[in-house]
DSSP file (Angstrom, degrees, kcal/mol; ACC not computed):
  #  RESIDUE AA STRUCTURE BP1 BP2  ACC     N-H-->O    O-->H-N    N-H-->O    O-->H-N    TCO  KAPPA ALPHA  PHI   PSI    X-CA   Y-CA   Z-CA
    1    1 A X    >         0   0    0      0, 0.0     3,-0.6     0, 0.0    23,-0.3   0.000 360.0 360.0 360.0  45.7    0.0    0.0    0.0
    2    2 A X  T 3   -     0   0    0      1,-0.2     2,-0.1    21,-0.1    23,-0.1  -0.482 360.0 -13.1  73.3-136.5    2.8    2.7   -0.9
    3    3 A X  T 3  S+     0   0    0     21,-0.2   151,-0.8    -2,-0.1     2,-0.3  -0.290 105.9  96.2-123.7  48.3    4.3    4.4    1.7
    4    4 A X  E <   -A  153   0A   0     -3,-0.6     2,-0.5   149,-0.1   149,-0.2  -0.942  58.1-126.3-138.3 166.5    2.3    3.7    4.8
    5    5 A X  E     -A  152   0A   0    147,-1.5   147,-1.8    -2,-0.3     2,-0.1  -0.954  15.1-132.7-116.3 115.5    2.2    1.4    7.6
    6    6 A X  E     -A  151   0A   0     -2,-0.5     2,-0.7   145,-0.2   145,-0.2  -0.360  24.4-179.5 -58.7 123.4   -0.6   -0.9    8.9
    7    7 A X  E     -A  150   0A   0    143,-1.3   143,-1.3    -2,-0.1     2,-0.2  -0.830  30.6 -58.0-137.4 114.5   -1.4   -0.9   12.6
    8    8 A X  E     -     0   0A   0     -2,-0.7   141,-0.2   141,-0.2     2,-0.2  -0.489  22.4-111.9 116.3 162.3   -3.8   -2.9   14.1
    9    9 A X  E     -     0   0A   0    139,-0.3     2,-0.4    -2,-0.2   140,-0.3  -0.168  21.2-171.2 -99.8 161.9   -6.7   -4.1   14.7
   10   10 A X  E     +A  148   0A   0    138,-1.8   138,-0.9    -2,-0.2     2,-0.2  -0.943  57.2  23.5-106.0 123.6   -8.5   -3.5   17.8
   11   11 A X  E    S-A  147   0A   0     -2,-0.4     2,-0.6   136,-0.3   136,-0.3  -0.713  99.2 -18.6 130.9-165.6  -11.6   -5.6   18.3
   12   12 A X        -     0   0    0    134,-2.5    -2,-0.1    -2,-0.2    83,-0.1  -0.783  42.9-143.0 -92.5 141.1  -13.0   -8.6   17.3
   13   13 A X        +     0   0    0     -2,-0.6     2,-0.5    -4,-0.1    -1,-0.1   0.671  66.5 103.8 -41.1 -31.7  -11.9  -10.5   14.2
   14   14 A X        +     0   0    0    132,-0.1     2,-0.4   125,-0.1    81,-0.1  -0.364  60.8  26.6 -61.7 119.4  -15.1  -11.6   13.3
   15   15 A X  S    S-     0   0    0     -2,-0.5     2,-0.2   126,-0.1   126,-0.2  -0.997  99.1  -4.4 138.0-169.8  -17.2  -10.5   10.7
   16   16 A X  E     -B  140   0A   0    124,-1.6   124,-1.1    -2,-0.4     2,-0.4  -0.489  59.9-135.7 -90.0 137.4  -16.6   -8.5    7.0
   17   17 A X  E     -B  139   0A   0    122,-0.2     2,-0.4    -2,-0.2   122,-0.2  -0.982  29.9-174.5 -96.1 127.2  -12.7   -7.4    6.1
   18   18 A X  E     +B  138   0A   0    120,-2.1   120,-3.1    -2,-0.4     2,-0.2  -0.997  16.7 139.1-127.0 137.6  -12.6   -3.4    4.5
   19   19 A X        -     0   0    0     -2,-0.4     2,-0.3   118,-0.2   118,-0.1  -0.922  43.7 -96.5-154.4-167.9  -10.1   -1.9    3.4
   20   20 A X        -     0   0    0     -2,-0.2     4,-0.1     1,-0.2    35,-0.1  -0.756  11.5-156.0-112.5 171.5   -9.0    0.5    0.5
   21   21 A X  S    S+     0   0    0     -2,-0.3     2,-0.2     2,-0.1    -1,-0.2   0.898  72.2  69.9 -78.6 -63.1   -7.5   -0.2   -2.4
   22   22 A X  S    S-     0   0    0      1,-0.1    31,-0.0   -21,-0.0    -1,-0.0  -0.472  95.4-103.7 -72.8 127.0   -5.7    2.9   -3.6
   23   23 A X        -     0   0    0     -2,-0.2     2,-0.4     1,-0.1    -1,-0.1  -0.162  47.3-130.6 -38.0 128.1   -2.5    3.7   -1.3
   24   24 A X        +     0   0    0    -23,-0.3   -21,-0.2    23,-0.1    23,-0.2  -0.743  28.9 176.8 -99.5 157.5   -4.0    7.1    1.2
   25   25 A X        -     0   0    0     21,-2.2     2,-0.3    -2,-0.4    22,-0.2   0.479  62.3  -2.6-119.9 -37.5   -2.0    9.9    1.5
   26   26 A X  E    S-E   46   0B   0     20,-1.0    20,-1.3   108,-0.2    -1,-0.3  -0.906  70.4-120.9-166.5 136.9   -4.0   12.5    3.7
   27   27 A X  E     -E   45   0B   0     -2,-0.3    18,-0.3   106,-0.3     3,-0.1  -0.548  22.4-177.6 -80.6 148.6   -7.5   12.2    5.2
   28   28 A X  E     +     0   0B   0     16,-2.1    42,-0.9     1,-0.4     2,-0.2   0.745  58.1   2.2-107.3 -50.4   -9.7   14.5    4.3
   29   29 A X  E     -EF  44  69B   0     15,-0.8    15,-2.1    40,-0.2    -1,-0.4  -0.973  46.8-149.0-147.2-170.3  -12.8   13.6    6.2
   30   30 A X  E     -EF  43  68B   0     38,-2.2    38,-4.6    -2,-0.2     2,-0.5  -0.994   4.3-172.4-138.2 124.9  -14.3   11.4    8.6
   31   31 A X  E     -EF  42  67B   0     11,-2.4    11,-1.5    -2,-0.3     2,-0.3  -0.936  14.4-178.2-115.0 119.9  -18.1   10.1    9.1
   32   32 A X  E     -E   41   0B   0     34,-1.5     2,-0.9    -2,-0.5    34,-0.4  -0.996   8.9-162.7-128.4 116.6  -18.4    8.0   12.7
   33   33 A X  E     +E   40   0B   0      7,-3.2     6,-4.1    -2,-0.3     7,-1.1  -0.819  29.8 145.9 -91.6 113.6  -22.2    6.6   13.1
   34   34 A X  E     +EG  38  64B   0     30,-1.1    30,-0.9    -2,-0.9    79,-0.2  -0.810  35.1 163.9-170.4 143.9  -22.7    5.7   16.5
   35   35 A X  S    S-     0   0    0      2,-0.8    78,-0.8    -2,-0.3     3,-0.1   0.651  92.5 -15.9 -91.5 -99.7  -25.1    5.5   19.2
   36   36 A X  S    S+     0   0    0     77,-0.2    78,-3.2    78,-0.1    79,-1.1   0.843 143.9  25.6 -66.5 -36.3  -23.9    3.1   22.6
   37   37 A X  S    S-     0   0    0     76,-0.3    -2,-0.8    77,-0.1     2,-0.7  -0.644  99.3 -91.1-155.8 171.5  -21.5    1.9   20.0
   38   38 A X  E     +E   34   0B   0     59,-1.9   107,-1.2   107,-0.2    59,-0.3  -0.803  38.9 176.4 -90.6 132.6  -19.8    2.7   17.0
   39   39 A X  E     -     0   0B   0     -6,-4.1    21,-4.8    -2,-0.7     2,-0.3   0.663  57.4 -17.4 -94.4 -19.3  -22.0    1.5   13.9
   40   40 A X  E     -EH  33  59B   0     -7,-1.1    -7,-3.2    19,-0.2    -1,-0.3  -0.884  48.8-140.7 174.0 169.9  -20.1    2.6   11.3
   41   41 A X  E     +EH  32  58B   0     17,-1.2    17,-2.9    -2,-0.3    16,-0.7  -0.731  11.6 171.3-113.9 158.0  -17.4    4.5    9.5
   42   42 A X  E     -EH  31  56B   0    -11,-1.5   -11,-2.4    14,-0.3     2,-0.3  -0.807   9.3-169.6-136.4 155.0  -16.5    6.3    6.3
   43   43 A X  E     -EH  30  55B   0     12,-1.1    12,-1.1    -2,-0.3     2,-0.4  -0.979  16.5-148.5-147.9 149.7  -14.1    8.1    5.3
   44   44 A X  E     +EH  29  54B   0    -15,-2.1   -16,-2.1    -2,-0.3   -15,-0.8  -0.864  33.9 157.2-131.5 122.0  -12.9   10.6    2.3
   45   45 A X  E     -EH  27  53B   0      8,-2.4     8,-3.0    -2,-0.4     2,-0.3  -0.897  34.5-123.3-139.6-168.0   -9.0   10.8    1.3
   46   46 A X  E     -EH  26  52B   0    -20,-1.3   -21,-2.2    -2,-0.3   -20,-1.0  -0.791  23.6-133.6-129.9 137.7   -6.5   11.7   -1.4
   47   47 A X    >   -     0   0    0      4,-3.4     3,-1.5    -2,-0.3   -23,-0.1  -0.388  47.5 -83.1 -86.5-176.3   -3.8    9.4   -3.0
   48   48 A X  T 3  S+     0   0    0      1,-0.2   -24,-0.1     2,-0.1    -1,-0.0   0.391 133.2  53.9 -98.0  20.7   -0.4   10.2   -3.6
   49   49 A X  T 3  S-     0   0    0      2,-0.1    -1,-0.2     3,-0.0     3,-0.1   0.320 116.5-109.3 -97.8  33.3   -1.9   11.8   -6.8
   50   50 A X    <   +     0   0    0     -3,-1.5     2,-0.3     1,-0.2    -2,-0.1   0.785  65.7 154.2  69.2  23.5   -4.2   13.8   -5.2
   51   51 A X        -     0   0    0      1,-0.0    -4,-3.4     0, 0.0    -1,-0.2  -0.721  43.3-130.3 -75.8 135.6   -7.2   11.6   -6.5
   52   52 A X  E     -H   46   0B   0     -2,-0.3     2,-0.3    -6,-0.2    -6,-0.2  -0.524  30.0-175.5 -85.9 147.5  -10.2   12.0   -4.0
   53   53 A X  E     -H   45   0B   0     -8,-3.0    -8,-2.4    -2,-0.2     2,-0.3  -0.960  14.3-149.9-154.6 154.4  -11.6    8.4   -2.9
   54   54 A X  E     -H   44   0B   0     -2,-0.3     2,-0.3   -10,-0.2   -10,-0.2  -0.739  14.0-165.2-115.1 151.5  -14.4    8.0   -0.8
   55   55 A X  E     -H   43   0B   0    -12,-1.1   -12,-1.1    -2,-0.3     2,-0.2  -0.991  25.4 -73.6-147.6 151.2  -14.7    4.8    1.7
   56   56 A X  E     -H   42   0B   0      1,-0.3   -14,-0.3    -2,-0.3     2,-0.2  -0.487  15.3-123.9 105.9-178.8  -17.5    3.5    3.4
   57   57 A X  E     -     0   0B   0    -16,-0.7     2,-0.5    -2,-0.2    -1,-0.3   0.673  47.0-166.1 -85.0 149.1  -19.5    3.4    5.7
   58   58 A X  E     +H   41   0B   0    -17,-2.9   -17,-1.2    -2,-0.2     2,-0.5  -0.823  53.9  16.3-103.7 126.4  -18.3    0.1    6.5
   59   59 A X  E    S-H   40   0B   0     -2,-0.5   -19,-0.2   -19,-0.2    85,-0.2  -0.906  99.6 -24.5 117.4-136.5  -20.9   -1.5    9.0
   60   60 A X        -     0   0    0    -21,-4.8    83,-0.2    -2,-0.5    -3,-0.1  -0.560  47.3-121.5-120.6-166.5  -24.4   -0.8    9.9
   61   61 A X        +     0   0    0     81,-0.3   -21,-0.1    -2,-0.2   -27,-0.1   0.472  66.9 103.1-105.3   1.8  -26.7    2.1    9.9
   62   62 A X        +     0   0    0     81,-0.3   -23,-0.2   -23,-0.2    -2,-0.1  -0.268  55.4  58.7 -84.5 177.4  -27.9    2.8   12.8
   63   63 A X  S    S-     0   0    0    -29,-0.2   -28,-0.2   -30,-0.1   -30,-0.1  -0.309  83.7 -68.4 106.3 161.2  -26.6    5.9   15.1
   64   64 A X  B     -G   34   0B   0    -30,-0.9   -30,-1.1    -2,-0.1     2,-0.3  -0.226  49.6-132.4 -77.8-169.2  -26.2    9.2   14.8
   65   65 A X        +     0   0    0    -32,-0.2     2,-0.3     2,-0.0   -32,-0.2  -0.908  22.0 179.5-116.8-173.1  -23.8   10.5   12.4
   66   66 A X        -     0   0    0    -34,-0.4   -34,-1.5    -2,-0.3     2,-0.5  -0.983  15.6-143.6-159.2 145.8  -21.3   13.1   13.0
   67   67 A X  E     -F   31   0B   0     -2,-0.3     2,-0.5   -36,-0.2   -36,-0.2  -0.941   4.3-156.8-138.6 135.4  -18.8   14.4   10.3
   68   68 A X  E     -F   30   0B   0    -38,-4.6   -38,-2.2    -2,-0.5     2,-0.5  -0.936   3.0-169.8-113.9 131.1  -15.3   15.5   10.7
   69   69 A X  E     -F   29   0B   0     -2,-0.5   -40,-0.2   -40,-0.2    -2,-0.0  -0.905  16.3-147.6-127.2  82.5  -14.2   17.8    8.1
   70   70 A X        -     0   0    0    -42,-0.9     6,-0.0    -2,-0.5    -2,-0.0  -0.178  22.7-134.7 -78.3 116.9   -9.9   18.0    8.6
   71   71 A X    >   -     0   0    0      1,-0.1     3,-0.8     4,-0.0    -1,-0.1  -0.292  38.9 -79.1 -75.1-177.1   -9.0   21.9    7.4
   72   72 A X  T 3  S+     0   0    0      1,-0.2    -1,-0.1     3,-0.0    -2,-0.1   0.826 130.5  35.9 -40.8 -53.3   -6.1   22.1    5.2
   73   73 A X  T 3  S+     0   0    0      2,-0.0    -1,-0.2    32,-0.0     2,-0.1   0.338  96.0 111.7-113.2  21.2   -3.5   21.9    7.5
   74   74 A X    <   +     0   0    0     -3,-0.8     2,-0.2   -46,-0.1    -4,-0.0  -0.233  39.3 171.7 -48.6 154.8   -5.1   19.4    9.9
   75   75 A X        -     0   0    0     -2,-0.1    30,-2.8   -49,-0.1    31,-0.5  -0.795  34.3 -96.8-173.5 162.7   -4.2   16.1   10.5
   76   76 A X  E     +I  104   0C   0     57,-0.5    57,-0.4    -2,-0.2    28,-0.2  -0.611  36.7 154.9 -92.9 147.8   -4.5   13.3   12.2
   77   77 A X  E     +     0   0C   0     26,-2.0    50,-1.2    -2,-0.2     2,-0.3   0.045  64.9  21.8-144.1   8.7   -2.2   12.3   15.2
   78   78 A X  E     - J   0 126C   0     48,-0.2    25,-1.5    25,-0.1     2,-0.4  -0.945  45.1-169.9-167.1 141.0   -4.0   10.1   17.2
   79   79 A X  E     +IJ 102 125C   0     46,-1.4    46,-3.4    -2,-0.3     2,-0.2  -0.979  23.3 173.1-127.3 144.4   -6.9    7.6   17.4
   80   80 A X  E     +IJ 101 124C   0     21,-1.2    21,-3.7    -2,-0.4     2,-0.2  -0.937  13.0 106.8-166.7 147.7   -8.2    6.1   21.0
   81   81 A X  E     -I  100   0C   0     42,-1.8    42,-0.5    19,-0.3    19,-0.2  -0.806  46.6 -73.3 139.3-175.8  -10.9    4.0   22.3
   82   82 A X  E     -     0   0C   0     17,-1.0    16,-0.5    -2,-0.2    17,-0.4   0.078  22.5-176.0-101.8-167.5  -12.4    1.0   23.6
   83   83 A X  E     +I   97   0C   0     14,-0.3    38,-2.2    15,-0.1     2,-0.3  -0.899  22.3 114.7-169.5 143.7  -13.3   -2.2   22.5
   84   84 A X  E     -I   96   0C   0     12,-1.0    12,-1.0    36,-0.2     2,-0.9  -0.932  63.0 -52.5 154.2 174.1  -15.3   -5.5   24.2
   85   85 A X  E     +I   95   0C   0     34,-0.5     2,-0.3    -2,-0.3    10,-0.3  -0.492  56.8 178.1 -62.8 104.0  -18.2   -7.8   24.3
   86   86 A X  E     -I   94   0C   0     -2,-0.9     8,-1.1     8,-0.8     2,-0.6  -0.941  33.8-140.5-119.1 148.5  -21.9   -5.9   24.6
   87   87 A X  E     +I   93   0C   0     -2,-0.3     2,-0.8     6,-0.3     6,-0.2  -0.823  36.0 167.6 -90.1 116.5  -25.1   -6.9   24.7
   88   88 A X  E >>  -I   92   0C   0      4,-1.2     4,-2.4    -2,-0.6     3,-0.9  -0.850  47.1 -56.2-121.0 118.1  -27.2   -4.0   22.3
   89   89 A X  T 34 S-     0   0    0     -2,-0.8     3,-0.2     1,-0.2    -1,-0.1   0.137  98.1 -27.0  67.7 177.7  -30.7   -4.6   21.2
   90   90 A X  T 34 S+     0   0    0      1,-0.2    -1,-0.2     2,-0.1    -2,-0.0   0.590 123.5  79.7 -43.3 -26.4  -32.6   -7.4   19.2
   91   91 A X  T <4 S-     0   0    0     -3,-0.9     2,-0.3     1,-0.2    -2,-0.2   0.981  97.3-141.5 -70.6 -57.3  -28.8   -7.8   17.6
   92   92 A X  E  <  -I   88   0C   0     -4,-2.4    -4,-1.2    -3,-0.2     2,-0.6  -0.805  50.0 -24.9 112.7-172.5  -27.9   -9.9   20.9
   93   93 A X  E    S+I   87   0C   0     -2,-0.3    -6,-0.3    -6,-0.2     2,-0.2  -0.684  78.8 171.4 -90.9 121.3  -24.6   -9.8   22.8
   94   94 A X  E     -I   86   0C   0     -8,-1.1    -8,-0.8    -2,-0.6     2,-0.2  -0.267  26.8-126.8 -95.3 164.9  -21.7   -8.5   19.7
   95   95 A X  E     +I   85   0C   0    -10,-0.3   -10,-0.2    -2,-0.2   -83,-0.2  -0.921  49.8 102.8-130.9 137.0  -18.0   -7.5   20.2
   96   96 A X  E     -I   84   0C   0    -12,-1.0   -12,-1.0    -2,-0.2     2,-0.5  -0.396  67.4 -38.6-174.7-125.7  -16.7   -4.4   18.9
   97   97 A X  E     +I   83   0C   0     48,-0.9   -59,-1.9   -59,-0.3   -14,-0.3  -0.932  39.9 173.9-120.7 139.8  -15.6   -1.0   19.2
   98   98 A X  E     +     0   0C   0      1,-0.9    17,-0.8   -16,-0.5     2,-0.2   0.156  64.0  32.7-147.8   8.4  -17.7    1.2   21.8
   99   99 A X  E     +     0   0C   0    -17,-0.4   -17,-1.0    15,-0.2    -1,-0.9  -0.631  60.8 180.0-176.5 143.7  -15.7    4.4   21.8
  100  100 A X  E     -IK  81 112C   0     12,-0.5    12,-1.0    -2,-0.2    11,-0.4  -0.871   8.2-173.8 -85.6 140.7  -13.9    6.3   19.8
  101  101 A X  E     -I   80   0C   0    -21,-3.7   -21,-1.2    -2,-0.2     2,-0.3  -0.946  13.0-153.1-127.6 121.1  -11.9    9.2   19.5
  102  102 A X  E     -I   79   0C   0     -2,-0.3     7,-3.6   -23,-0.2     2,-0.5  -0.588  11.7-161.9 -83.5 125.5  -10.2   11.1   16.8
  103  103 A X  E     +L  108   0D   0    -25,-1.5   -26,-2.0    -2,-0.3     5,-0.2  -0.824  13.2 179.2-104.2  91.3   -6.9   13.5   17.9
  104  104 A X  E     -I   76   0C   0      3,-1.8   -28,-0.2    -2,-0.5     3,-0.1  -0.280  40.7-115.0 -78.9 161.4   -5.9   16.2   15.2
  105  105 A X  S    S+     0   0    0    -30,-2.8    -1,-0.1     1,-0.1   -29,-0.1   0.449 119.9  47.4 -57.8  -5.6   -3.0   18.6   15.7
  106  106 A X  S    S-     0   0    0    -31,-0.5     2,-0.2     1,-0.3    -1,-0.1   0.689 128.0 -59.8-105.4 -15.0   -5.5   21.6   15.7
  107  107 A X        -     0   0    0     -3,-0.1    -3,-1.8     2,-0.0     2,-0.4  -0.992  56.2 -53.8 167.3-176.6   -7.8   19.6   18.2
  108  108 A X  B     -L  103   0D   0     -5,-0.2    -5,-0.2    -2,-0.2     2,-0.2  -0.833  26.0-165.7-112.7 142.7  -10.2   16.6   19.7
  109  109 A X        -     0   0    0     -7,-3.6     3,-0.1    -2,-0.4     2,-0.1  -0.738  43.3 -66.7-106.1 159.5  -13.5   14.9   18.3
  110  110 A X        -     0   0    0      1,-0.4     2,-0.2    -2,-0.2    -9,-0.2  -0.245  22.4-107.6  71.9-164.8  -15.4   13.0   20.5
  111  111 A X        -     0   0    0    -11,-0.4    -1,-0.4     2,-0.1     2,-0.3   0.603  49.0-179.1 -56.0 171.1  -15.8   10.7   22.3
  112  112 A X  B     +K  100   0C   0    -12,-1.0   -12,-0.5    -2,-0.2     2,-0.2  -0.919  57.2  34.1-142.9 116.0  -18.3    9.0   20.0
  113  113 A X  S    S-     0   0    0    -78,-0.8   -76,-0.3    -2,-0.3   -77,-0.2  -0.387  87.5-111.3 128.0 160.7  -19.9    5.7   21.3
  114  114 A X        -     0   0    0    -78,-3.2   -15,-0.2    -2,-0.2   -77,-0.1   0.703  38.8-179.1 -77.5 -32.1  -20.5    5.4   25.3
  115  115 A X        +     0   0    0    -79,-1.1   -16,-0.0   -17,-0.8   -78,-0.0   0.589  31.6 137.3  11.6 116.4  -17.8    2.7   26.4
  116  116 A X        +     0   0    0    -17,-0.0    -1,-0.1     0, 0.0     2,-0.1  -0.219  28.2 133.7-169.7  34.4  -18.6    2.6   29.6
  117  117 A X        -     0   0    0      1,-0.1   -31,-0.1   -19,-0.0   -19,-0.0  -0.251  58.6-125.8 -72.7-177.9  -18.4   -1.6   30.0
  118  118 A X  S    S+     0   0    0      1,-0.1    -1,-0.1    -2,-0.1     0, 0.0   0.724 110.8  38.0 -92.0 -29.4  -16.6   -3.8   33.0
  119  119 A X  S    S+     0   0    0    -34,-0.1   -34,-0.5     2,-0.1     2,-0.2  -0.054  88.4 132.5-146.1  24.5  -14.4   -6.0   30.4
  120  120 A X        -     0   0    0    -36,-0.2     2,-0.5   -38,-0.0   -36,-0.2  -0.588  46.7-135.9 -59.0 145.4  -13.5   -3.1   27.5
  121  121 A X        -     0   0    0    -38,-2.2   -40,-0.1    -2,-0.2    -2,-0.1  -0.935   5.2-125.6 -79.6  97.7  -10.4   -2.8   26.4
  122  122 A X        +     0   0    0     -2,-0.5     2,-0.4   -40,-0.2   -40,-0.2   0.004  26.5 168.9 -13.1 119.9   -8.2    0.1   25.7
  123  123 A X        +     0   0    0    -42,-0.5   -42,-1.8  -113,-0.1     2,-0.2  -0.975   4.6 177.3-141.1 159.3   -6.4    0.9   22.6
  124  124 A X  E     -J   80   0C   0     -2,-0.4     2,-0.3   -44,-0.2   -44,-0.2  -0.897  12.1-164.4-160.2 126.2   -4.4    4.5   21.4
  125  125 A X  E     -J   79   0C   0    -46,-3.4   -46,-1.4    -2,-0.2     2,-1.0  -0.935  20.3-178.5-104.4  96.1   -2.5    4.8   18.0
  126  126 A X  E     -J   78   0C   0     -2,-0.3     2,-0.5   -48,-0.3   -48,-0.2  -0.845  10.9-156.3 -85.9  97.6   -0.5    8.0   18.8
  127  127 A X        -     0   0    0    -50,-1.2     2,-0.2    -2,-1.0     3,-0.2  -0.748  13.3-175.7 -95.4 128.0    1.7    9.2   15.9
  128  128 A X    >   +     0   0    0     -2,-0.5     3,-0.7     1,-0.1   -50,-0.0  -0.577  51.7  45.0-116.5-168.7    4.8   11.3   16.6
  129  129 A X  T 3  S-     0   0    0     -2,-0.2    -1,-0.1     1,-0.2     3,-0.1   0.581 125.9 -56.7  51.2  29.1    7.4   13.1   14.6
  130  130 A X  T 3  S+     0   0    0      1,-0.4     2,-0.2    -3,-0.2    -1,-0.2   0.446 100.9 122.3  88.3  27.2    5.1   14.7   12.1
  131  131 A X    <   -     0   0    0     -3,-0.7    -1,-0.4   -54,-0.1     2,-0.2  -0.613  43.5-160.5 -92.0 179.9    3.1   11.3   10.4
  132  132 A X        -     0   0    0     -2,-0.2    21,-2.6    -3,-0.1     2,-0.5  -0.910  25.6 -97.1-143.3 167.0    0.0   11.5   10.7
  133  133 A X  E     +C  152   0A   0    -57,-0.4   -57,-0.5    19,-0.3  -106,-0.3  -0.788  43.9 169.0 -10.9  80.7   -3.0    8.9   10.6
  134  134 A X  E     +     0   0A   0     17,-1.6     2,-0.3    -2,-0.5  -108,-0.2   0.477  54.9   0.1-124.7   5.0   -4.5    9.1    6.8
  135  135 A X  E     -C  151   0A   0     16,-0.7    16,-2.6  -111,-0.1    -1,-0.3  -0.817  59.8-122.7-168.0 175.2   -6.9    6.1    6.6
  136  136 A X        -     0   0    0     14,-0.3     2,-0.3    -2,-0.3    14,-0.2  -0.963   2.0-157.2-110.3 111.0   -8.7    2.9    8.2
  137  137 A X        -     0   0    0     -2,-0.3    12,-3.2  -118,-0.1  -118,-0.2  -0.773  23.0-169.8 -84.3 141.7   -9.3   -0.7    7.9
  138  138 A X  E     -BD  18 148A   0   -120,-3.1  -120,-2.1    -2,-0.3     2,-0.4  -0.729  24.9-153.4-129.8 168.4  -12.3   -2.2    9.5
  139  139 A X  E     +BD  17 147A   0      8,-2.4     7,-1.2  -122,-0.2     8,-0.9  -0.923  40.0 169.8-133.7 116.0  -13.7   -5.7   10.4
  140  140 A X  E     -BD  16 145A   0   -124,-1.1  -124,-1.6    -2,-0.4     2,-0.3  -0.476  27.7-152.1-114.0-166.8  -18.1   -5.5   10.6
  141  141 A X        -     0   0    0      3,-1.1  -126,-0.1  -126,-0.2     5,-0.0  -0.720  48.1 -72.0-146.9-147.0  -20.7   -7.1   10.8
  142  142 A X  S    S+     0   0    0     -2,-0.3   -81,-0.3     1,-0.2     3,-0.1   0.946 126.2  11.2 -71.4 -41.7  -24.3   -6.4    9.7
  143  143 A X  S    S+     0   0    0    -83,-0.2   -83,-0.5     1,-0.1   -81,-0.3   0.718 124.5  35.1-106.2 -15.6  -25.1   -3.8   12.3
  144  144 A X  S    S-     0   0    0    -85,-0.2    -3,-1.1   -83,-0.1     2,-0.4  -0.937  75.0-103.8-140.0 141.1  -21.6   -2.7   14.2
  145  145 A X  E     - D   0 140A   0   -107,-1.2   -48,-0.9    -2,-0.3  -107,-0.2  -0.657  33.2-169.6 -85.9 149.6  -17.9   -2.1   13.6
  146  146 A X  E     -     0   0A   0     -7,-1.2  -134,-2.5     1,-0.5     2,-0.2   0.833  58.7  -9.8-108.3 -65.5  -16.2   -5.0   15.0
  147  147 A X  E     -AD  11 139A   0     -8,-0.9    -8,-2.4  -136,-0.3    -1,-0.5  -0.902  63.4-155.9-150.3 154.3  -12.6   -4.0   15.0
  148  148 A X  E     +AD  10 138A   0   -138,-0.9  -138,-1.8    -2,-0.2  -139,-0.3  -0.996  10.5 178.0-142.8 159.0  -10.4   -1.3   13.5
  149  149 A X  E     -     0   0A   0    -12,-3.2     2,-0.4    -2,-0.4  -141,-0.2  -0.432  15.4-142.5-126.0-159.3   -7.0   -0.3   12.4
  150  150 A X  E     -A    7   0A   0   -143,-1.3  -143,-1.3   -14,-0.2     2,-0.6  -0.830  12.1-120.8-157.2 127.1   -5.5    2.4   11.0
  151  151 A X  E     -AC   6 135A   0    -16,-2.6   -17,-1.6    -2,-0.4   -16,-0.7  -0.862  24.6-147.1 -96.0 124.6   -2.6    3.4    8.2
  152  152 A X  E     -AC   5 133A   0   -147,-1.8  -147,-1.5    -2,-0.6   -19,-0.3  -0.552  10.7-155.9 -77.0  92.0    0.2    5.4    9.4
  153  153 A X  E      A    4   0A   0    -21,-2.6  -149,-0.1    -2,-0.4  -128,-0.0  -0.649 360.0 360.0 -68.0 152.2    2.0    8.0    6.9
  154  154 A X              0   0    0   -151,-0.8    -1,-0.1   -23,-0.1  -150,-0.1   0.258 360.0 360.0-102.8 360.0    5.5    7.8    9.0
């Protein structure tokens, strides 16, 4: 995938694999559906010819949405949240991601999801020395994101 680095996943393996095709270069924006939990993602970047691609949403529909729109000289420098078993709904008891938060260098989005279980996990992707965070791989399932990762400009 060019000249970025794959990190992750958080969550459970089970479920749908997405990912992009085209090598990312710089995020542009970010679509997070979620109520208790995250239901799904999309996301907007650029290659490294400056082709716009669109991704997503990977997962289900339910949730609010909420859209992060990265200014010129924004980027991303961080992702953090939780992950673990929940029981939600008619679905029945899932595992998946149940907070998230996005960390720019101009500022913080979120949290988006409650996490607030006994037996979540933690995860943080923190990028230093000027990479940034420029797109996501997910694992879903019909209704929920599942697990996620992230690729790493260094």
């Amino acid at each position: 995938m060019g000249s970025v680095v794959k990190i992750g996943p958080w969550g459970s393996l089970s479920g749908n694999d997405n990912n992009m095709v085209v090598a990312p270069a710089r995020l542009q924006s970010i679509t997070i559906y979620s109520g208790d939990v995250i239901d799904s993602l999309a996301f907007t970047y650029t290659d490294w010819q400056g082709v716009e691609h669109n991704a997503g949403p990977w997962g289900g529909a339910g949730g609010g949405i909420r859209e992060i729109k990265l200014g010129p000289s924004e980027f991303v420098t961080e992702i953090k949240g939780t992950y673990g078993p929940y029981t939600y709904g008619p679905h029945g008891r899932v595992e998946g991601i149940t907070n998230l938060s996005i960390v720019t260098n101009l500022k913080s989005y979120g949290p988006y999801g409650v996490g607030k279980l006994d037996t979540e996990t933690s995860f943080s992707v923190p990028v230093k020395s000027g990479g940034s965070i420029v797109g996501f791989f997910a694992v879903t399932g019909t209704y929920y994101v599942n697990a996620l990762g992230v690729y790493v400009k260094p």
